[in-house]
C-alpha positions as CSV (number, residue, x, y, z in Angstrom):
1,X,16.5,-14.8,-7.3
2,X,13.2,-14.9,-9.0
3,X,12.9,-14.9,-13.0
4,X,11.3,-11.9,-14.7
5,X,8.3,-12.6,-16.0
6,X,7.7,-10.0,-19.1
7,X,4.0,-11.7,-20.0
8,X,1.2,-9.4,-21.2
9,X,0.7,-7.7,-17.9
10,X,-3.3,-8.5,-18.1
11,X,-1.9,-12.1,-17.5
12,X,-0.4,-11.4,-14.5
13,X,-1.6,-12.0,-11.0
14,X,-0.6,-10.7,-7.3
15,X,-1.2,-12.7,-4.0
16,X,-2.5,-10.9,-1.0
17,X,-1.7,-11.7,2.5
18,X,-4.3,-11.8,5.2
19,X,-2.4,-11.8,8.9
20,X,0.3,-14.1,9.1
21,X,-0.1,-16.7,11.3
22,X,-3.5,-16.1,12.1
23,X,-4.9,-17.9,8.9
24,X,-6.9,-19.9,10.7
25,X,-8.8,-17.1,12.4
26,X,-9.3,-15.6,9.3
27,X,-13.4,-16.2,9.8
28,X,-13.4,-14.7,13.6
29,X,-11.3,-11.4,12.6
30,X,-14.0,-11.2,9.6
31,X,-16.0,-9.7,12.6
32,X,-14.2,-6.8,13.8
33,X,-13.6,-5.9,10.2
34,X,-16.5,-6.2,8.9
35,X,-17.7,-3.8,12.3
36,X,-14.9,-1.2,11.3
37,X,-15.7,-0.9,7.5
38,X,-19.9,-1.0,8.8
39,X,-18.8,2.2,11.3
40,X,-16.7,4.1,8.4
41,X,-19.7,4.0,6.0
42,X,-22.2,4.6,8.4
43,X,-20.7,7.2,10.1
44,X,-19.4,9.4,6.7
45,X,-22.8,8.6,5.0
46,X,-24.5,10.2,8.2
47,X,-22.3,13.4,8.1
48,X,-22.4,13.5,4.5
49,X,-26.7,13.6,4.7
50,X,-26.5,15.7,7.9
51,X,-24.5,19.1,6.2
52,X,-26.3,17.9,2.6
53,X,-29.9,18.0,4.6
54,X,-29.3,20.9,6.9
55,X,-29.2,24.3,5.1
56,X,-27.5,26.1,8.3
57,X,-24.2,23.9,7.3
58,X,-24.5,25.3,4.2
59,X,-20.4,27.0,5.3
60,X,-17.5,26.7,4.7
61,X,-16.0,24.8,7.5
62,X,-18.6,21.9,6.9
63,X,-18.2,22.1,3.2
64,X,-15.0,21.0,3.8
65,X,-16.2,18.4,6.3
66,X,-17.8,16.8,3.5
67,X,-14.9,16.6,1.2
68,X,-13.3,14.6,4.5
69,X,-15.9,12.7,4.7
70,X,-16.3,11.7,1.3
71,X,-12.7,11.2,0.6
72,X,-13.1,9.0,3.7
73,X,-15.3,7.2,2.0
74,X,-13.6,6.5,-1.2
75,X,-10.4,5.3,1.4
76,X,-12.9,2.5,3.0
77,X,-13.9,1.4,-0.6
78,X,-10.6,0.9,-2.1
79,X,-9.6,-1.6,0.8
80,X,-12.7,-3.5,1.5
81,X,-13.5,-5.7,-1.5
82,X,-9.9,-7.0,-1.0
83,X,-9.8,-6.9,2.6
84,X,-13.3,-8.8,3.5
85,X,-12.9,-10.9,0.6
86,X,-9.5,-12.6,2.1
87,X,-11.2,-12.8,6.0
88,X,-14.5,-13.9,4.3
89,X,-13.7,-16.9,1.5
90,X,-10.0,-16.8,1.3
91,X,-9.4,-14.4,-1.9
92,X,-6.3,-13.9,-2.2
93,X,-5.8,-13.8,-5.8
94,X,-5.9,-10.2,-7.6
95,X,-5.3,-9.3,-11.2
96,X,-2.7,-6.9,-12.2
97,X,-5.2,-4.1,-13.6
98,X,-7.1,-4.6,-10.3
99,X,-4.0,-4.3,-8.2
100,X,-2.9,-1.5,-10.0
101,X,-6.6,0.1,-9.9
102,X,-6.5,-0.4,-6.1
103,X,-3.0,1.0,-5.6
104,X,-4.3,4.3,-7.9
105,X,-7.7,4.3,-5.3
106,X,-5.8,3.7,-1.9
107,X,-3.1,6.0,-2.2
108,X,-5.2,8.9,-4.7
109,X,-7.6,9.1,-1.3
110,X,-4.9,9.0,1.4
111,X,-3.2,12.0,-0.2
112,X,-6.7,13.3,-1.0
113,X,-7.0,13.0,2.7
114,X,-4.0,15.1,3.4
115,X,-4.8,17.8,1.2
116,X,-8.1,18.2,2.7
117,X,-7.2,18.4,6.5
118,X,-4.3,21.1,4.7
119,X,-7.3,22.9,3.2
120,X,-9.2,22.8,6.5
121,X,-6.6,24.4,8.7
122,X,-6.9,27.3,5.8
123,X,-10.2,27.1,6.8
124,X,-9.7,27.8,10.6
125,X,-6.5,30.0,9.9
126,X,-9.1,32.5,7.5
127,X,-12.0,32.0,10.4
128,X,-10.1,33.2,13.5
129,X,-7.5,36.0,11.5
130,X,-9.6,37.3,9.5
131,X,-13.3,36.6,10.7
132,X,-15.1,39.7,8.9
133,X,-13.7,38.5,5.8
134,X,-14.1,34.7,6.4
135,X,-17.3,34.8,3.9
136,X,-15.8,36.8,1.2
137,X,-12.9,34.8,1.2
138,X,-14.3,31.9,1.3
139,X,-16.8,31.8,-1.2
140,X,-18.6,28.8,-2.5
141,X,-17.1,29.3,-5.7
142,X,-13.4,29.3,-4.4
143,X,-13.9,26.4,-2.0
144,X,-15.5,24.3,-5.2
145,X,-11.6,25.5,-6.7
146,X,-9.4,24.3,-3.8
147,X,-11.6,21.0,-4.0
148,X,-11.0,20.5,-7.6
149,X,-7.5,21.4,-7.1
150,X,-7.3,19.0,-4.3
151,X,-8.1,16.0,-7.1
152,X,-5.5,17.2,-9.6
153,X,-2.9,17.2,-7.4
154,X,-3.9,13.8,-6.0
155,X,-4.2,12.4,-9.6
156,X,-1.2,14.0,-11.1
157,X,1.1,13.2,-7.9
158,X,-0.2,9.2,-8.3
159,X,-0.5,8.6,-11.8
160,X,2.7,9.4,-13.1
161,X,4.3,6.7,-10.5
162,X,1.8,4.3,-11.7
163,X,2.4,4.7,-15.6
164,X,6.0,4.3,-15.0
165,X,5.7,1.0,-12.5
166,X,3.2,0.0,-15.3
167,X,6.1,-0.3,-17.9
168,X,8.5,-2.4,-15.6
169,X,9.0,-6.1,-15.9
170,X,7.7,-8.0,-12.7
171,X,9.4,-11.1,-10.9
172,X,7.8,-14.9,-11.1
173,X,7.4,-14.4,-7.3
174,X,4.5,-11.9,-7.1
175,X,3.5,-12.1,-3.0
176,X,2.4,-9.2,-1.3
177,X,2.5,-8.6,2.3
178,X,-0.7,-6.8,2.9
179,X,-4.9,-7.5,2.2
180,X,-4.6,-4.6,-0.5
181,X,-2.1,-3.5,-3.1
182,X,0.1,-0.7,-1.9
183,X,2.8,0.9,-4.0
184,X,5.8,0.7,-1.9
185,X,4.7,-3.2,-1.4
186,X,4.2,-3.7,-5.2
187,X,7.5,-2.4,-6.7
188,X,9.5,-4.9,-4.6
189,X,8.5,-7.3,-7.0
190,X,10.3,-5.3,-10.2
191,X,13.1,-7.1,-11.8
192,X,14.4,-3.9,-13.2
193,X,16.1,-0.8,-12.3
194,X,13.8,1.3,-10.0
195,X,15.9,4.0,-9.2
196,X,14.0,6.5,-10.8
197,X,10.6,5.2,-9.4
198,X,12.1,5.3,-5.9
199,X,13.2,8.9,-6.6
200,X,9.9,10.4,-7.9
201,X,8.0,8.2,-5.0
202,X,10.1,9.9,-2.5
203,X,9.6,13.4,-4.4
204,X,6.1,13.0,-4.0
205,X,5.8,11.7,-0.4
206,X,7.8,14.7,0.7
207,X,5.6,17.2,-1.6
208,X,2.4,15.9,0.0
209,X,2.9,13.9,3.5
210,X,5.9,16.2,4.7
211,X,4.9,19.8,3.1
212,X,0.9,19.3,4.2
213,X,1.4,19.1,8.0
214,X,4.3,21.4,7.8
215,X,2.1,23.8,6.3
216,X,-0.3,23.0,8.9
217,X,1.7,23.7,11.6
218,X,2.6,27.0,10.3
219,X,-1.2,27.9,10.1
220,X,-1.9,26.7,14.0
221,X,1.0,29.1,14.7
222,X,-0.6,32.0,13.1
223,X,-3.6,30.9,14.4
224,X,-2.1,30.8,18.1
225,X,-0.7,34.4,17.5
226,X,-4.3,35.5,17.0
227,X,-5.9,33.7,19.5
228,X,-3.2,35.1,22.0
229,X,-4.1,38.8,21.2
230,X,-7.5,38.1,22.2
231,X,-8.8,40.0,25.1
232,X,-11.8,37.4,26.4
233,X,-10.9,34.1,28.0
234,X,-14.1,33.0,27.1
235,X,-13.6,34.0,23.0
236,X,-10.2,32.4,23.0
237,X,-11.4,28.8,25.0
238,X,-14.4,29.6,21.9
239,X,-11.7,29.7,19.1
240,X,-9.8,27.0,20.1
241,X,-12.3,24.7,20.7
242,X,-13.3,25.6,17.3
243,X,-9.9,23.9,16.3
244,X,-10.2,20.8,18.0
245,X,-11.8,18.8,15.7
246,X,-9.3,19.4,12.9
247,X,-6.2,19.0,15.2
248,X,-7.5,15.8,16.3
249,X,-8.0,14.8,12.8
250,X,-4.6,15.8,11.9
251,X,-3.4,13.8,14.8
252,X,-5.2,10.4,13.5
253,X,-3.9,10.7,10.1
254,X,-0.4,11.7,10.7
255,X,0.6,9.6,12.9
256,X,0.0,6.2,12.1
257,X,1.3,7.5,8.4
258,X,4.3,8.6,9.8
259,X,4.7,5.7,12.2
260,X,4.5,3.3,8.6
261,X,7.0,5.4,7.4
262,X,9.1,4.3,9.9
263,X,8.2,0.6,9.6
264,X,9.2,0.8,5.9
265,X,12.5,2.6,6.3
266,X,13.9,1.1,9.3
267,X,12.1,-2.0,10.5
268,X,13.7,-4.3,7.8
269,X,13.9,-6.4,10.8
270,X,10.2,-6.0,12.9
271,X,7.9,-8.6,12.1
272,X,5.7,-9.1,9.3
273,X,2.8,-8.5,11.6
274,X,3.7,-5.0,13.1
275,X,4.2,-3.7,9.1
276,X,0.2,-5.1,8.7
277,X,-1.4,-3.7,11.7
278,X,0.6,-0.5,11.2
279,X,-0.7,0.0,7.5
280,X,-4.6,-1.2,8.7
281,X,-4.6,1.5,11.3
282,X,-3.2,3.6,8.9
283,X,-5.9,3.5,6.1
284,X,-8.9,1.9,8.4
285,X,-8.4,4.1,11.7
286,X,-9.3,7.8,10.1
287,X,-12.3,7.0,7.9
288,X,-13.7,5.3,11.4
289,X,-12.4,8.1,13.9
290,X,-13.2,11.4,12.1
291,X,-17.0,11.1,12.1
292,X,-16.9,10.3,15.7
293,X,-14.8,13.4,16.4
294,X,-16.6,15.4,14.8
295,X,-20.0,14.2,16.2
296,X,-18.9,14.8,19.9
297,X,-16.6,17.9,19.4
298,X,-19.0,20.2,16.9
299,X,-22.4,21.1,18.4
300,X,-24.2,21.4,15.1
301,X,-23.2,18.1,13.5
302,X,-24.1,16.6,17.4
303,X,-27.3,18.1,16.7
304,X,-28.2,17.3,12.7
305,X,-27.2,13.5,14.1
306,X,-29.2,13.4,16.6
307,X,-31.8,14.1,14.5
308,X,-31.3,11.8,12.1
309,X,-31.3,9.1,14.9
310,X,-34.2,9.9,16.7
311,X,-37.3,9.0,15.4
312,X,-39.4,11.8,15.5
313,X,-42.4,12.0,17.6
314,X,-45.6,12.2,16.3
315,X,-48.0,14.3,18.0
316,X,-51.3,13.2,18.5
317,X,-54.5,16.1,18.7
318,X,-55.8,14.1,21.4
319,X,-52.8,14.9,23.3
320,X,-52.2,18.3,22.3
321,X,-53.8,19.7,26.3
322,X,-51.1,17.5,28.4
């Protein structure tokens, strides 16, 4: 078993793993990455100037969009300057404040992520329930609430768990198994007692990753109740279509987090390579995916990006008759 090294922790050092096996296609895989973070920015940044540009999306549902988006954002930036800089020069060397910094971004965001999509379906539930009330209820001032309390529970549910794995002695042997510092990946390298650590992690994964969809699902039920009672086919294929978009977000979060779960718990025995694809797809898939959803399945951010791709025309007097 590996020594503890009890060092000044600014000394200390992790190495990150690209793909095992594959080192020495690290250069050609630079390519697909570097096209999925390219898509995630692009596409978020474009949503993000589409509702900022377009006073019509001045709502709600698409202020919400944009704390998606942005949290999407900050989920792409946390992972890339580790990510590309293994696939691109070999990097693999990262200092324990940077680690530590990384694990506070990656997972802060992914929970960020969770809360939002929960705050969303409140969003829809509100919309189709109660959709006199849906402005009075969902004032700008209220929604700027639910965001900021959105990022306290994300910081206080992370922090905590961070301040206390900050404290523990770590082994000589400091190898992690992924292209970014996860939390679950970084403990394994404690010499110490990490009962307690385990504990509050598991508290915290089942306040936020089981109690969000769960709470989810209860809104979609309400939400089915209402669109049930609804006389006109046409108004109920209208409200559910209005749903879409956020169930297919839910779908692209939850289940590759839940399918790492799985991994983590019970695949002490898969390969290496199935726990790295499962935890790239879980944190590089949604930031890629949710602009394109939402592009094709909501008519007015199709529209406000197809304006901001099209090069207007320019209408000459001469042609003004034709």
């Amino acid at each position: 078993m590996s020594c503890c090294d009890r060092s000044n922790s600014s000394q200390l050092t992790f190495m990150l793993t690209g793909i095992p096996g594959l080192e020495a296609a690290h250069v050609w895989l630079s390519i697909p990455f570097t096209c999925i973070y390219v898509v995630a920015l692009a596409g978020n940044c474009t949503i993000l100037f589409v509702i900022w540009t377009e006073p019509s999306l001045h709502e709600p549902m698409y202020q919400f969009l944009s704390m998606l988006a942005i949290t999407d954002l900050g989920l792409s930036l946390s992972t890339m300057p580790t990510v590309m800089g293994i696939f691109w020069a070999n990097h693999r060397e990262i200092s324990f404040d940077a680690c530590f910094a990384q694990v506070c971004f990656v997972h802060s965001f992914s929970f960020m992520e969770s809360s939002v999509l929960l705050a969303m379906a409140f969003d829809r539930y509100v919309a189709i329930c109660y959709p006199l009330r849906y402005s009075s209820i969902l004032t700008s001032a209220r929604i700027a609430k639910i965001g900021l309390a959105v990022v306290c529970r994300c910081l206080l549910g992370v922090l905590p768990s961070l301040f206390l794995l900050r404290r523990l002695p770590f082994c000589r042997s400091r190898v992690l198994s992924h292209s970014y510092c996860l939390h679950q990946d970084v403990i394994k390298h404690v010499c110490a007692d990490i009962t307690f650590n385990s504990r509050y992690g598991l508290a915290i994964v089942v306040l936020i990753v089981v109690l969000d969809p769960l709470l989810i699902f209860v809104s979609y039920i309400l939400i089915a109740k209402a669109v049930v009672s609804i006389a006109s086919p046409s108004e109920r294929l209208k409200a559910l279509n209005n749903c879409l978009s956020h169930i297919l977000a839910v779908l692209v979060l939850y289940i590759p987090m839940v399918g790492l779960s799985v991994v983590h718990r019970l695949g002490k025995h898969v390969s290496p390579l199935v726990h790295i694809l499962m935890a790239n797809i879980y944190l590089l898939v949604p930031p890629v995916l949710n602009p394109i959803i939402y592009s094709i399945k909501t008519k007015q951010i199709r529209r406000g990006v197809l304006r901001v791709l099209t090069p207007r025309r320019i209408f000459s007097p001469w042609h003004h008759g034709s």
